[in-house]
C-alpha positions as CSV (number, residue, x, y, z in Angstrom):
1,X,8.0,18.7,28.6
2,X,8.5,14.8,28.7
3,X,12.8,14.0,28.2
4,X,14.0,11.5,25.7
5,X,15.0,8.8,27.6
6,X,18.9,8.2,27.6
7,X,18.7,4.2,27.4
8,X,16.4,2.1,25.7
9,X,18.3,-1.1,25.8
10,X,15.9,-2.9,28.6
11,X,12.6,-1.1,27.6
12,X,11.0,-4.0,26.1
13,X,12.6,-6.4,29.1
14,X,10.6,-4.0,31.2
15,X,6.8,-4.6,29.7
16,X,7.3,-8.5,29.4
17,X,7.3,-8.1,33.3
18,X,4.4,-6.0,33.7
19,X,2.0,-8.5,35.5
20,X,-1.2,-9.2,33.6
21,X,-3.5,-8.9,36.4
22,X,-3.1,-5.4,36.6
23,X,-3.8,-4.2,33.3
24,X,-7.0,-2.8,34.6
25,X,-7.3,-0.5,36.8
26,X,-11.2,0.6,36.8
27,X,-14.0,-1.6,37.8
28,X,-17.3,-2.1,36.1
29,X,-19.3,-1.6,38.8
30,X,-22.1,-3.4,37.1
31,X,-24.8,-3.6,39.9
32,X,-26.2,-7.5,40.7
33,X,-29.6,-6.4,39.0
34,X,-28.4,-4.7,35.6
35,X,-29.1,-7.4,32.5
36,X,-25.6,-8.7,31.2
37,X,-25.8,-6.7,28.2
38,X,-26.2,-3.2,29.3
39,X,-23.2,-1.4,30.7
40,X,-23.9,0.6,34.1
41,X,-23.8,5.2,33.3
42,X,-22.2,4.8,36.7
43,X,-19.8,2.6,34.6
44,X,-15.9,4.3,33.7
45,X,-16.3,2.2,30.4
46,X,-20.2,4.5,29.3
47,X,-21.0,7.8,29.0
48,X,-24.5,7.1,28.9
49,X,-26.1,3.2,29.4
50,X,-24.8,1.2,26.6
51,X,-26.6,-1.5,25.3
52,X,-23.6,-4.5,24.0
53,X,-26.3,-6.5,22.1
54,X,-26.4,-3.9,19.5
55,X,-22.7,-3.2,19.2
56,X,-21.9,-6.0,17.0
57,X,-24.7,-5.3,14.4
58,X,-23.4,-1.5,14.5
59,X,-19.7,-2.9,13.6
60,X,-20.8,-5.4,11.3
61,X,-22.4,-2.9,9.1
62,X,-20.5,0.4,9.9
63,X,-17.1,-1.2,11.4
64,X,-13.4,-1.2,10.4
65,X,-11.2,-4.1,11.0
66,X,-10.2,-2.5,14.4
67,X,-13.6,-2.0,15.6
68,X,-14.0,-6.0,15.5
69,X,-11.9,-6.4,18.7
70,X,-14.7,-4.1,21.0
71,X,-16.5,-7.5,21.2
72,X,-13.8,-8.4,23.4
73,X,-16.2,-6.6,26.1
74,X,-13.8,-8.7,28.9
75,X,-11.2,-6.4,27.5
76,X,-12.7,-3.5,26.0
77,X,-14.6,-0.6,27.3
78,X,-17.6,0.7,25.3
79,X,-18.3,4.3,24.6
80,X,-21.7,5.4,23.1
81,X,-23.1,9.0,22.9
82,X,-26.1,10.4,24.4
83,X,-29.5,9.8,22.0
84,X,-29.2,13.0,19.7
85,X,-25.7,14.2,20.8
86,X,-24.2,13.5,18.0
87,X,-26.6,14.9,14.9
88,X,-25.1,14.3,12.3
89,X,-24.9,10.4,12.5
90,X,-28.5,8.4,12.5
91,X,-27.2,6.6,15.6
92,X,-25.1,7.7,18.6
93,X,-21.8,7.1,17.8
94,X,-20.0,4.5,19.4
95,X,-16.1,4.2,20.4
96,X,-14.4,1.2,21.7
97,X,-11.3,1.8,24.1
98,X,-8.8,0.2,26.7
99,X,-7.6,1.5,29.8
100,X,-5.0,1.6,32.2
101,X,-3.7,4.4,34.8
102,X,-4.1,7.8,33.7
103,X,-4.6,6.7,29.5
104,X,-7.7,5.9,27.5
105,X,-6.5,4.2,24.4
106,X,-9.7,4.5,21.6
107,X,-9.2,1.8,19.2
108,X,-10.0,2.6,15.5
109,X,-12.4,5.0,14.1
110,X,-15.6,5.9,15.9
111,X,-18.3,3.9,15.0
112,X,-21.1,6.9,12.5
113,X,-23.5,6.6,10.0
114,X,-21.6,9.6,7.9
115,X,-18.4,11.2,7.9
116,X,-19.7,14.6,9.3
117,X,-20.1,12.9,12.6
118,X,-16.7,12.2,13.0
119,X,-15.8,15.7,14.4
120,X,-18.4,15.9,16.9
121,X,-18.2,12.3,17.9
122,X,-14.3,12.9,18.5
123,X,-15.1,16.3,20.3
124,X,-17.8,15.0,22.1
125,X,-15.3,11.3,22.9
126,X,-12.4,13.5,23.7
127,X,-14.1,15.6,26.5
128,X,-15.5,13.0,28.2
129,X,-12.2,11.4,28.6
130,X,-11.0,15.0,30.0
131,X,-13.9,15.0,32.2
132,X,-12.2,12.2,34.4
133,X,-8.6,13.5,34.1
134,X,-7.4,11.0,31.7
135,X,-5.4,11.3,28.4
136,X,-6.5,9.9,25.2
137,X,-4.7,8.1,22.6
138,X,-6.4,7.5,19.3
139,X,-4.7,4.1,17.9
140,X,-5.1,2.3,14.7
141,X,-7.4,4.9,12.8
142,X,-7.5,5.5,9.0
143,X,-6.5,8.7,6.8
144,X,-9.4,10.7,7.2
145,X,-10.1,10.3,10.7
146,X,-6.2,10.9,11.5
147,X,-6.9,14.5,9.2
148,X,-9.8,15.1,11.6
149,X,-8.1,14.8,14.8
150,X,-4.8,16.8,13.1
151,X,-6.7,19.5,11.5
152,X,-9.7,19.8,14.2
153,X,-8.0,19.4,17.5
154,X,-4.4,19.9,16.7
155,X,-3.2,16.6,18.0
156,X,-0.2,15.0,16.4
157,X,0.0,11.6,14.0
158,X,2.3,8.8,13.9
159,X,2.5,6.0,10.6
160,X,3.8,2.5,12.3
161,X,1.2,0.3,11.0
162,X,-1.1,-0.7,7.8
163,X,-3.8,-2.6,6.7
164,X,-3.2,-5.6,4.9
165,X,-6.1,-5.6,2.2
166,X,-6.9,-8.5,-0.1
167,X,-8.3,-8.8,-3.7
168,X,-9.8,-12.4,-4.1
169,X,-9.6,-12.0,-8.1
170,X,-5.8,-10.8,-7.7
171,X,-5.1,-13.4,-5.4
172,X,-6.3,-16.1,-7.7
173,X,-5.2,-15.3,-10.7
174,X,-1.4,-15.0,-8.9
175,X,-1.5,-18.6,-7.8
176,X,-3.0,-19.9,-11.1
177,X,-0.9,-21.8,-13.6
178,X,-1.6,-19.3,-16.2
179,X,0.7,-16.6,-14.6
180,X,3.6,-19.3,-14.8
181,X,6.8,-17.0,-16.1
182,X,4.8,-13.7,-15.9
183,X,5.2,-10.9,-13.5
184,X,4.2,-11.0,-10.1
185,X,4.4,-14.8,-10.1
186,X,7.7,-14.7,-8.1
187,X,5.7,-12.7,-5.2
188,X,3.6,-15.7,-4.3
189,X,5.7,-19.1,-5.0
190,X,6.2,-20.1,-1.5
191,X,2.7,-19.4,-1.1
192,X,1.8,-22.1,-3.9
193,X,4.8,-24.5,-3.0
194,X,2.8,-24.9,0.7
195,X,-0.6,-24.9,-1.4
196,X,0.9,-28.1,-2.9
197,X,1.7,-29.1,0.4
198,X,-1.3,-29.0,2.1
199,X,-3.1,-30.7,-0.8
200,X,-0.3,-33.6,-1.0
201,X,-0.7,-34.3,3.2
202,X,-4.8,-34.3,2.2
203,X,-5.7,-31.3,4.1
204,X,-9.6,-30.9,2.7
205,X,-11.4,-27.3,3.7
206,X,-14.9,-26.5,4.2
207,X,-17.3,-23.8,5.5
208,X,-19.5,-24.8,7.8
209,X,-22.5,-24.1,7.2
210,X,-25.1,-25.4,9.5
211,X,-24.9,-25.8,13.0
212,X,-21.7,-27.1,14.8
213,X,-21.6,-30.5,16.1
214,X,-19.8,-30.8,19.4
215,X,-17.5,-32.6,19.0
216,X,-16.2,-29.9,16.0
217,X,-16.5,-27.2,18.5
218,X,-14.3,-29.4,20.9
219,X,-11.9,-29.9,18.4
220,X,-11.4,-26.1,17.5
221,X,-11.8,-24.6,21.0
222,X,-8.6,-27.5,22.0
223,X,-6.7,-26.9,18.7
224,X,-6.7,-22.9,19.3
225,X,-5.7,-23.3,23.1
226,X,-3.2,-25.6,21.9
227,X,-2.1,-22.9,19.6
228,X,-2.2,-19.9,22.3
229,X,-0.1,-22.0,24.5
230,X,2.5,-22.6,21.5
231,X,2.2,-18.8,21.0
232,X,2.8,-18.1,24.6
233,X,5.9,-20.4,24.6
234,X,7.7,-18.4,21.6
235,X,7.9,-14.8,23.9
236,X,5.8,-12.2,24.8
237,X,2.5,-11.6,22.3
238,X,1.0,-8.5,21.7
239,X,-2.2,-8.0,20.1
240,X,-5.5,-6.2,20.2
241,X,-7.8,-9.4,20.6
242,X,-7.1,-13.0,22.2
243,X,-8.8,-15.2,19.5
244,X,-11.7,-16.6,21.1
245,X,-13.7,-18.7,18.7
246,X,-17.5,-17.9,19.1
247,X,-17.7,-13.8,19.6
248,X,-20.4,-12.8,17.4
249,X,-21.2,-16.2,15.9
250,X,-24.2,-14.4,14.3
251,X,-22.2,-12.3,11.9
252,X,-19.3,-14.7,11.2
253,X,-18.8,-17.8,8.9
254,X,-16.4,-20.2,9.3
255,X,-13.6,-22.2,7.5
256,X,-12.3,-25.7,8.5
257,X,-9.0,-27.8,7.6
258,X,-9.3,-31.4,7.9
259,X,-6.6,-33.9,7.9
260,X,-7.1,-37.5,8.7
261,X,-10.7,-36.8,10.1
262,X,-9.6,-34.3,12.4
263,X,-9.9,-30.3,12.5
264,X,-6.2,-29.2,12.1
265,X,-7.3,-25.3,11.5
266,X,-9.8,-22.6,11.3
267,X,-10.3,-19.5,9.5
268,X,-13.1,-16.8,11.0
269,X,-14.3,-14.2,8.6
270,X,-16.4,-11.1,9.9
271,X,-17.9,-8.6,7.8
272,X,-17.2,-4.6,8.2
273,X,-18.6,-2.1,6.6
274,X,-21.5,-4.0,5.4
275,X,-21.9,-6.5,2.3
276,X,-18.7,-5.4,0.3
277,X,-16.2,-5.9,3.3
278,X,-14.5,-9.2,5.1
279,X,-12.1,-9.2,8.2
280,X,-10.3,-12.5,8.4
281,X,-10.7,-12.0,11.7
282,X,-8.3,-15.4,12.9
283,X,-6.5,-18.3,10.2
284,X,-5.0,-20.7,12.3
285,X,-3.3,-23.5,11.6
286,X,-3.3,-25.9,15.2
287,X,0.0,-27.4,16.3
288,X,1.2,-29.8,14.3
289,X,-1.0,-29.2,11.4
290,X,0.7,-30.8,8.1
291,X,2.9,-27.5,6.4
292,X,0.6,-25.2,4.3
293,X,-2.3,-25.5,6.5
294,X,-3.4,-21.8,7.0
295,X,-2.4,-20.8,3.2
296,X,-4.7,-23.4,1.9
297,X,-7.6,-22.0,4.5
298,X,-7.0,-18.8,3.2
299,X,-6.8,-19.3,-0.6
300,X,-10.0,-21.6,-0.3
301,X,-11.8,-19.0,1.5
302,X,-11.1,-16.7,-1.3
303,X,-12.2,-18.6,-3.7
304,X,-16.0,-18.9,-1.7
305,X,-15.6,-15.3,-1.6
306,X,-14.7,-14.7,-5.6
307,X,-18.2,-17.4,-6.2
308,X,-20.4,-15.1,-3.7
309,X,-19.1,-11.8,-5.9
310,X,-20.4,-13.2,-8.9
311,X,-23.2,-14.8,-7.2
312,X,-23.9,-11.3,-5.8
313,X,-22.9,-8.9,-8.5
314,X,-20.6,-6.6,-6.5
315,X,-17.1,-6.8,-5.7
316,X,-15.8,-7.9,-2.3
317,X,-12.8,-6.8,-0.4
318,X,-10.6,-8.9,2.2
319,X,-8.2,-7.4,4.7
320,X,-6.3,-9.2,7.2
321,X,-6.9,-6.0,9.7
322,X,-3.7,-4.5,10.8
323,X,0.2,-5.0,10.7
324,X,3.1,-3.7,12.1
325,X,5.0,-2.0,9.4
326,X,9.1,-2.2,9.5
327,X,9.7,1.4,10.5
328,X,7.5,4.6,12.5
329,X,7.4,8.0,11.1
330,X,5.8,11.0,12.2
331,X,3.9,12.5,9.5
332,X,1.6,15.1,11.4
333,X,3.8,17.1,14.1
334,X,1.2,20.0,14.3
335,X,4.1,21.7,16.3
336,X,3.2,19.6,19.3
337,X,6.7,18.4,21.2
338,X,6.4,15.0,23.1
339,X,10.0,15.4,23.3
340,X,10.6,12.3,21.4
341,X,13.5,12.6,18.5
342,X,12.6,10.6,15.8
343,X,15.8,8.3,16.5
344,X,14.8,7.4,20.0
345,X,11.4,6.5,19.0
346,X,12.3,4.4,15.7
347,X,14.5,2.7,18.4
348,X,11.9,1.9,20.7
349,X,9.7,0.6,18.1
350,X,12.3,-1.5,16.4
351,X,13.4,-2.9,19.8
352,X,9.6,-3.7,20.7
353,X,8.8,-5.0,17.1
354,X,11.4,-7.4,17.1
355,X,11.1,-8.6,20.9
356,X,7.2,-9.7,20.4
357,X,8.0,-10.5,16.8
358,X,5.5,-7.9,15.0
359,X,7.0,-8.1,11.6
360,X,6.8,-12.4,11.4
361,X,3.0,-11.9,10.8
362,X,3.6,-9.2,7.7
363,X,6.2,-11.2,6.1
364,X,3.2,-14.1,6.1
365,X,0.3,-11.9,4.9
366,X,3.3,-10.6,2.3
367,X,2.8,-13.7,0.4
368,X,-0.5,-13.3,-0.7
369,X,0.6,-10.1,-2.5
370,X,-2.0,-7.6,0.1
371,X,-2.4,-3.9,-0.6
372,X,-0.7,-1.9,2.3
373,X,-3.0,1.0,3.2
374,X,-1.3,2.9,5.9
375,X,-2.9,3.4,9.4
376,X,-2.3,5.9,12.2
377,X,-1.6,6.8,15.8
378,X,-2.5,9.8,17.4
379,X,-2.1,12.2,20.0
380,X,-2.2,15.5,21.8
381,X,0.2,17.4,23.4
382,X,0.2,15.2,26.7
383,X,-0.1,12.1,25.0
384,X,2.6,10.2,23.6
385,X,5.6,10.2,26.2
386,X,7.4,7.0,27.4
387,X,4.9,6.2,30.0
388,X,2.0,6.3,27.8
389,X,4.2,4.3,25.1
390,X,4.5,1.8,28.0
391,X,0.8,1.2,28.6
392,X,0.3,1.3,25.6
393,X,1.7,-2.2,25.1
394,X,0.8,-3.3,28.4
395,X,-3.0,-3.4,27.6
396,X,-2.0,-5.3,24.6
397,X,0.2,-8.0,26.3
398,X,-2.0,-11.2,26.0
């Protein structure tokens, strides 16, 4: 039985200090004559030789928002299962994780070609974690997955955390002048006063299209280190990927803001879940960008996105991935007793969520009026106690 803590008043004072070069505690052990791309089976990170050249094709077209950050192979582990393991999915399954000390934390859904998979593929993921006498956590997975692990293996779920999902039609029409006086106009008029902005300090956005010059690429690879540093400067940040540019440049299409003939922001979009599906995987806006920057890269993005649907003929949805919601509850207890009272925990998480600032990036994707589709944490019996809350975050301390 894991004890409530008493005193939660220097929790989050306690993971700032956790020092970064020891968030990983297993090695690789890529031999000197393995190809880049293919993860060793005597590897902690495969239960089987995994090759990473296919992974972003496999998230690109079967992928949720969280799945995005396994490309992050500096800071991600990659799970695959054996050929013909897993029947029920065309491909062997594939499940991106972190890991430090005695947790595995599996970050979204596991990657399958059907939903019948899922329960084999989180059997199959689950007992291979066992195997080396680690716990699992499953973080940031949707409804039907969290039902799986609830109803299947007993584990328990937590609710801290949505999607932010986009309708480029909705969007549009909101911050059109013909919803002036109507309802819902309200919801987005800071969002069009820094529209107005950006256009009055002649901040011009484009896609690019065709291959980078490099002195563009120089300009956005300074402009987002300028921006990490700024970030770093503010506190703490915690996140599930660093914001490196060129991951996956195949997949991805890009958005830049000019201003005086310089590159002053960039917006990366990524599909998931094939054709009808768009991460905005980063929309930043550099240091001293003119105000309304990343709004106008977004809105404008939108608006190529609202062309290619009627170009195309389907619908398309936009998410901005996931976002710390105000407030935790526990909506699956399965009977399992972390020893957590809901009190102690909604402390912890208010504390942390605060401290790193969680909520600023919600109140911004709140302006574009997003659907809030809520996401999950779960775990089993031996899962969620303060220590595993704490490694939790320190995997994700950038």
């Amino acid at each position: 039985m894991v004890t409530t803590p008493t005193n939660t008043s220097n929790f989050f004072e306690e993971i700032i200090h956790i020092d970064q070069d020891h968030l990983y505690d297993g090695d690789d052990n890529d031999s000197d004559d393995v190809d880049d791309n293919v993860l060793s089976s005597s590897s902690p990170s495969s239960s089987s030789v995994v090759d990473k050249s296919t992974i972003s094709s496999i998230v690109a077209s079967y992928g949720s928002s969280s799945a995005t950050a396994w490309l992050e192979f500096d800071r991600y582990h990659i799970w695959q299962a054996e050929p013909g393991q897993i029947e029920e999915s065309s491909f062997p399954p594939v499940q991106g994780y972190m890991e430090r000390k005695r947790y595995v934390f599996a970050w979204g859904d596991p990657l399958v070609s059907s939903p019948d998979a899922l329960k084999p593929t989180s059997e199959a993921f689950i007992a291979w974690v066992r195997s080396r006498n680690l716990r699992p956590i499953w973080c940031c997975i949707g409804h039907d997955f969290e039902q799986v692990l609830v109803s299947s293996m007993g584990w328990s779920g937590v609710m801290c955390i949505h999607e932010e999902v986009l309708h480029p039609d909705h969007v549009l029409e909101l911050t059109s002048d013909k919803v002036k006086g109507r309802t819902g106009a309200g919801l987005v008029k800071d969002l069009k006063k820094n529209l107005k902005r950006a256009e009055k300090a002649g901040v011009a956005v484009e896609e690019v299209t065709g291959r980078w010059s490099e002195e563009d690429r120089k300009q956005v690879e300074e402009g987002m280190s300028n921006w990490r540093r700024s970030k770093g400067l503010k506190g703490v940040q915690l996140a599930s990927t660093t914001g490196q540019p060129w991951i996956d440049e195949e997949h991805r299409r890009y958005w830049v803001a000019r201003s005086s003939g310089h590159i002053v922001g960039v917006l990366i979009l990524t599909p998931i879940h094939g054709p009808h599906f768009y991460l905005i995987k980063n929309a930043v806006s550099f240091p001293n960008s003119p105000r309304g920057t990343s709004e106008h890269l977004i809105h404008t993005t939108l608006q190529h996105i609202q062309a290619d649907e009627k170009r195309l003929g389907f619908s398309i949805t936009v998410t901005f991935g996931i976002t710390a919601s105000d407030h935790i509850a526990i909506v699956d207890d399965n009977g399992v007793r972390s020893g957590w009272r809901l009190a102690s925990l909604s402390k912890l998480y208010e504390q942390v969520a605060k401290g790193a600032g969680l909520l600023k990036r919600g109140e911004f994707r709140g302006k574009f009026d997003s659907e809030r589709e809520e996401m999950y944490v779960c775990y089993p019996e031996d899962g969620l106690s303060l220590s595993g809350i704490k490694n939790l975050l320190a995997v994700l301390k950038k």
